[in-house]
Each structure stands twice: as C-alpha cells, then as structure tokens.
N, C-alpha and C positions, 0 to 999 in steps of 0.2 A: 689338245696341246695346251690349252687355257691353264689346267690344273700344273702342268711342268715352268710355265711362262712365271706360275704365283708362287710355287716354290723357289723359282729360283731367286725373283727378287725378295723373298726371304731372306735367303743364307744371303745374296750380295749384298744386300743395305747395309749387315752387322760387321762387313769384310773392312780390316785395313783403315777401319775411321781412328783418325786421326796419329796412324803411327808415321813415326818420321827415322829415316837412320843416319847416324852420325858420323855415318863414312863420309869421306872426304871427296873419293873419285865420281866424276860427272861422269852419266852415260846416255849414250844419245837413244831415241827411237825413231822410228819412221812408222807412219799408219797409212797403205795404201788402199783409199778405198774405190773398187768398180761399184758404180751404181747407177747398171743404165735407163734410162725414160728419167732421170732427174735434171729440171733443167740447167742452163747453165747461170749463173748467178743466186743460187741456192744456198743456205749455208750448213753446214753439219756440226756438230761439237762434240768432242769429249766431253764426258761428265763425270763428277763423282757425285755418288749420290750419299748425301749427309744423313739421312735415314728416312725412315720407313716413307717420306712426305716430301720430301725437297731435295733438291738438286743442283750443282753449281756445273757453271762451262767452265773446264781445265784446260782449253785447245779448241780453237775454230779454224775450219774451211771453208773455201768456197767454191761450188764446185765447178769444172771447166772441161766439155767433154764428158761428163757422164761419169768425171772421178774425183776426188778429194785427195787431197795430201798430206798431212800432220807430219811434222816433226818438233821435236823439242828435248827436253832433258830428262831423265828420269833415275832416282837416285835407289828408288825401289820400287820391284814386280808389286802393283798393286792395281785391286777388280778396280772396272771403269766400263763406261760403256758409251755405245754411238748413237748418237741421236740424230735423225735429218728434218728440216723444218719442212711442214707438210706430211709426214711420214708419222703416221702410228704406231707406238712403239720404240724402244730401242736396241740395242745387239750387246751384249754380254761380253767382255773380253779382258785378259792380262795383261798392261800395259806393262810391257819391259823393255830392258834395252835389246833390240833388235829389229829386224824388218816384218810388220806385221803386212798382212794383204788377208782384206776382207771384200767378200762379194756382198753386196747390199740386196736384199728383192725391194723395193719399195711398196708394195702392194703386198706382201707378206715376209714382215721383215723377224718373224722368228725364224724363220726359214734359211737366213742368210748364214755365209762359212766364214771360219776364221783360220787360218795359218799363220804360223811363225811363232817362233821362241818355246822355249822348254815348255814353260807353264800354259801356254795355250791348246798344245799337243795333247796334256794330261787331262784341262778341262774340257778339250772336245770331246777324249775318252768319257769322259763321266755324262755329258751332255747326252750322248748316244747310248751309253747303257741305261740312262733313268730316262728317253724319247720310247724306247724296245718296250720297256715295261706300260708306258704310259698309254704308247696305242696299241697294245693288248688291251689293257683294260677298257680304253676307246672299243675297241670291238666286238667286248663282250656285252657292255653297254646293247650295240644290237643286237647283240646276236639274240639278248635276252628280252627285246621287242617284240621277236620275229615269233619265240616258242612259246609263249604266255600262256597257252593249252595244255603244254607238255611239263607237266610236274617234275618226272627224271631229269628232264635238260634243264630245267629251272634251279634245281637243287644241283647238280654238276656246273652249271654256271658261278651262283652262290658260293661254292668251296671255291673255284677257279678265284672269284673276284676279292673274296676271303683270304688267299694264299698271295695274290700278289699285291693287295695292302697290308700284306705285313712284309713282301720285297720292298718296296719302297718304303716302309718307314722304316729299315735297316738297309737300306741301298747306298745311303752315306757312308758308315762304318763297314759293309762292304767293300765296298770300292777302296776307302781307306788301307783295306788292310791286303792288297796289292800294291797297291800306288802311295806308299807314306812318306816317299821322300821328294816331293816337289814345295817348292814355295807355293802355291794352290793349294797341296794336299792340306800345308799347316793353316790361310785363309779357310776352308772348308770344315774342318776341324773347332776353329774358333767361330765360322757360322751356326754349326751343329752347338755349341756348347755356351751360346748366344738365348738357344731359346728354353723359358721356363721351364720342364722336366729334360732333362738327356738321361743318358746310363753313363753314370760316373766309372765302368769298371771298361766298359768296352772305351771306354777317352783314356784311361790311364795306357789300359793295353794298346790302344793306338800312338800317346805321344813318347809310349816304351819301344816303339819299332823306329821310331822315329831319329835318323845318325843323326851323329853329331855335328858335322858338315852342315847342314841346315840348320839345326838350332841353336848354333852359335854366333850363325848370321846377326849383326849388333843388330839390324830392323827387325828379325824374327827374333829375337828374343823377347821384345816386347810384347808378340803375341803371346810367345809359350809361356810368358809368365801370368798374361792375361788368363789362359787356359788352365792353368795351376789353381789358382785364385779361385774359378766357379769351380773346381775339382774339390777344394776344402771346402769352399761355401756347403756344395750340395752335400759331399759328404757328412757336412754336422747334421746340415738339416735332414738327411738319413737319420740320421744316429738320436735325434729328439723324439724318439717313441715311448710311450706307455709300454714299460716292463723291461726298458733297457738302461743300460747306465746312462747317465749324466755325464755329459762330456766336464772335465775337470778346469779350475780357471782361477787364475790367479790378477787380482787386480789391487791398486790404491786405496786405503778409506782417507778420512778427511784431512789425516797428519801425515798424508804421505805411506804410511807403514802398507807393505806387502800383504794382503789377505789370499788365502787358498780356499778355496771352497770344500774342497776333500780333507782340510784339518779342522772343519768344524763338527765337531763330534755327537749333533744332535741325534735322537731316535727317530725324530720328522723335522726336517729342513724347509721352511718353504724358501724358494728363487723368486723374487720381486723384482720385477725390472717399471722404473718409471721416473718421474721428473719432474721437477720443481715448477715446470712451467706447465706442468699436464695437469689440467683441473682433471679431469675422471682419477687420476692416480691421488691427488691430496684429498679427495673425496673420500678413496677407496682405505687412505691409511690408518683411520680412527677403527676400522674391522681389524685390522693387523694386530693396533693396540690391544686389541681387546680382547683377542686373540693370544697375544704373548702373556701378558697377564695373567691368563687365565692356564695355559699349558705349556709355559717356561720349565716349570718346578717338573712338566714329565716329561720333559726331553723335546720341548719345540725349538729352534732355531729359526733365526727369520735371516737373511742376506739379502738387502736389498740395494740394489744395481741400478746406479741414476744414467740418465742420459742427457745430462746437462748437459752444457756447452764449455768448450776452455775458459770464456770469458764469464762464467754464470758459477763457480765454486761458491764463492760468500752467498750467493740464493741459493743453490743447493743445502749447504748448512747451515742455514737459516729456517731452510725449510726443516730439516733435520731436527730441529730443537724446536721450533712451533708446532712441530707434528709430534714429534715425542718419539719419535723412532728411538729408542735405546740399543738396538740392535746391532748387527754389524753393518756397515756400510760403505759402498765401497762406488766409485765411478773412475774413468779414464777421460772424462768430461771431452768427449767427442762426437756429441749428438748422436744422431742415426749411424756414424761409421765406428761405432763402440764393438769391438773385438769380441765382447761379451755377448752382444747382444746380437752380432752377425754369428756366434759361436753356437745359439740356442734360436738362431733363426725367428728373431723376433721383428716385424714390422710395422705393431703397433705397440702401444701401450695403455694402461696396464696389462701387465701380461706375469702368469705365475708359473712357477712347477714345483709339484712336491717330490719331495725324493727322502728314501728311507735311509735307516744307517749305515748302509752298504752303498749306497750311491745310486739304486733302482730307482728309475723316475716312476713315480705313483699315479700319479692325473697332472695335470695342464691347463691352463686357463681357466683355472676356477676363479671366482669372485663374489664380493656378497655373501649370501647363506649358502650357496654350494660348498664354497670354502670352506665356512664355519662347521657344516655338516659332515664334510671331506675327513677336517681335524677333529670332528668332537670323534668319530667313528675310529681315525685311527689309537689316539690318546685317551677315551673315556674309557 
C-alpha cells in the first residue's frame, strides 16, 4: 500500500492551493472523529498541506473519550487531511459543508474510513478502485518469489504485472470518465494535469464531459481555468517538433508596432529568443551578425524575441544597437511569463528554431557552428 499512500500525496499536494471563492454564503462542517486507544488530551489537526514539504493546522482537537470533534466554516469542498499527534501518517479527505465521520486506526492509519458529503462518497470510490489494483500487484510481487524456477509462471506474471502498470497509470482518466461530475472529480483532474507529461487529448475529453453545473461553480472556475492553461501549454509544446509547423505569433518591436512571425517572408527564418541580461545570449549575437550579413541577400530572416523585463525596455534596445541586431525584434518584456516564449516552450535561453518558407520548423537549439553549418547547408 506504500506505493498507493505516495501516489496519493501526489495528486493531493497539487489539489485546491490557494483557490478561494467569492461566494458570499458561509457553510458550516462538522469532523467527527472515533479514534480508540488515543489517549485523552491528545490533539489532532486538520491540515492543508501547502506542497510537496510543508503543512499548515486549519483546525485542532482535543481528543476526549477516544474522539475528536471539528467544526468550523467552510466556503469550498477542498482536499485536507487528519493528522493525530503520535500517530504516523495522515487520512485523506474532502472537507465540505456537511457531517463528516471518520474511523481513525492509529496503528495503521491508511487503513482508516471516511463518510459524509458528496465529494468523499466519490473519493472513497476511487480510493478502492486504485487499493483493487494495488494489492493485485502486491500479490503478484509474491507470487513471483514463490516460482523463480518456473519460466511459463514467470513470463505470465511479467504480462500480469505489465498490464496492470498500465491500469494504473490510466486509472485516473478512467475513473474520470464515469465519475466527471463531482467537485473531487475536477480537484483530481487538476492533480493529474499538475504533473510534467499528462495526455492533453484524454484532459480535454474529460473537462468536455464535464456539466456545466460544476464548472461554473465561481471556486471551480478557477481550477478549470487552471486546467486550460496547462492544456495550451502542453499542447504548444506538442506541436514544437522538427518537421511540424511553427506555431504563429504576433508580438511588439521596440516602437510599439505589431510584428507577425508568418508575414515575414524569408526562405530561412531563424526564431532567437534571449535577453539583454543573458551573457550566453550577447555572446551568442556576434554569430547572428555574421550570419545575416552573410545570407540576408538569399533569403535569411532572423526574429529575435527578448525576455527582458517591463522595467528593462531602454537595456533591451540598448542592447539592440550595441549588438547590431538590425533585424526584426520584437519582446512583450515579461521575463519568463512571455507568451512567446511559453508558446515555443522555452525555459532557458539562448534558445533557436529554424523554420522554412512555409513555416516547417527545420532544427532547434542550434548554436555556434552547428548553426552556421545548419545555414550555410540550407542557403549555400
């Protein structure tokens, strides 16, 4: 159960931080906890846990008789969990407005139940369908101890253990797509789409199932928009492959004026992204020079994309004319959250792409004499 325990605080760290809704109506909860062999003057907490490391108390008890009692206010269904002092571990649950009752084990407190309210109903659902999977795999774990002589059971183990890591790493979008309309379903949703790779086509099909009744909830809105948001991210950064188009973009050069990227009519383009304050990029722009100079007259185009700051324009174009960039240039001068630069999925800089007359990207973080060799091979 260890591997279910570290999934789970997974998807909950990335649940519900920091959303707030701006409904007006207060709604009460109640947390009734049994937890017997605890003694009495013990305390327990609510937590939310701020991410992957730390933890705040939202609600303490104390317990009296082997139970705990919380009540308090809550404006939105949001993950939290129970902690008890002396107790290893914590318990998983939807804090909403309602009567929750939870059984504690203190000596194995994965182990403990939770009742009450809508959204805890659907997450015990999922808790129990992704527990089915986990201790099969537990199982086969021995089973595959036991026959270490026997090749055929070895190799039917191996498919076994092979088919149900690929149930679980689709047992979220599963479950989803029974269950898409609970306040948990859309939390889970945005856990799943929290971590580095998901599948942008099975998020879209799922926040397409997804009434409107839920996502129009003013606190859930802020998720689903959350969830939109890494839906375009990943989608661009899909779409930044050798042999695909170039996703198109329109930004400011240093007067202000609208630049498009798909009306600059070169035969080779290169896309330069970097900044006035990035030594490896004013290092890199005397290659550029020398570079335009040389394969302007056959159809080179250079666009280069700063990530300057709002307050950093005059060093941008400063930089612009000490560097000789004659080119086109263009910045929205918002550091790292440059629309461009999240467009073409870039996280460092210098960073290049070539792209033909048709808008094909050609290569990618060329530099140096890869670059030069990149251009003389397309242009010579």
């Amino acid at each position: 159960m260890k591997i279910m325990y570290k999934f789970l605080l997974f998807c909950f760290f990335a649940l519900f931080l920091g959303c707030k809704s701006t409904d007006k109506l207060e709604q009460t909860y109640s947390v009734n906890v049994e937890a017997d062999g605890v003694l009495d003057g013990v305390r327990a907490y609510i937590m939310r846990n701020d991410n992957g490391r730390s933890a705040t108390a939202v609600d303490t008890a104390i317990a009296m008789g082997g139970r705990f009692l919380f009540k308090g206010e809550v404006l939105t269904p949001e993950m939290r969990s129970l902690a008890i002092d002396g107790v290893r571990g914590q318990v998983f649950f939807v804090l909403e407005s309602a009567e929750i009752n939870v059984v504690a084990y203190k000596d194995s407190i994965q182990k403990s139940t939770v009742d009450g309210g809508d959204n805890n109903d659907i997450f015990n659902a999922y808790k129990s369908g992704y527990a089915v999977l986990i201790d099969e795999l537990s199982a086969l774990r021995k089973e595959y101890a036991s026959v270490r002589e026997k090749p055929e059971e070895i190799e039917r183990i191996q498919e076994r253990n092979n088919s149900l890591r690929e149930e679980l790493k689709n047992f979220g979008f599963n479950f989803l797509l029974e269950f898409p309309n609970s306040d948990f379903s859309l939390m889970l949703l945005e856990g799943i789409t929290a971590q580095q790779t998901f599948d942008v086509s099975k998020t879209k099909e799922i926040l397409a199932l997804m009434n409107n009744d839920l996502l129009s909830k003013n606190y859930n809105k802020i998720i689903a928009q959350k969830i939109q948001q890494r839906i375009d991210i990943a989608s661009a950064a899909n779409s930044i492959v050798v042999g695909e188009k170039a996703p198109d973009f329109t930004a400011p050069n240093p007067d202000g004026k609208a630049i498009t990227m798909s009306a600059i009519k070169g035969k080779v383009t290169i896309i330069d992204f970097w900044a006035s304050w990035c030594k490896p990029c004013r290092i890199e722009n005397p290659t550029y020079v020398r570079l335009y100079e040389q394969y302007h007259d056959k159809g080179l185009e250079i666009i280069s994309v700063s990530l300057d700051r709002q307050n950093q324009k005059q060093r941008w174009i400063d930089a612009i004319a000490k560097d000789k960039l004659t080119w086109y240039n263009v910045s929205n001068l918002k550091f790292w959250n440059d629309p461009v630069a999240k467009l073409y999925n870039v996280s460092s800089i210098p960073a290049t792409f070539i792209i033909d007359d048709k808008g094909i990207i050609l290569a990618e973080r060329l530099r140096g004499r890869g670059l030069e060799a990149k251009i003389a091979e397309l242009l010579d």
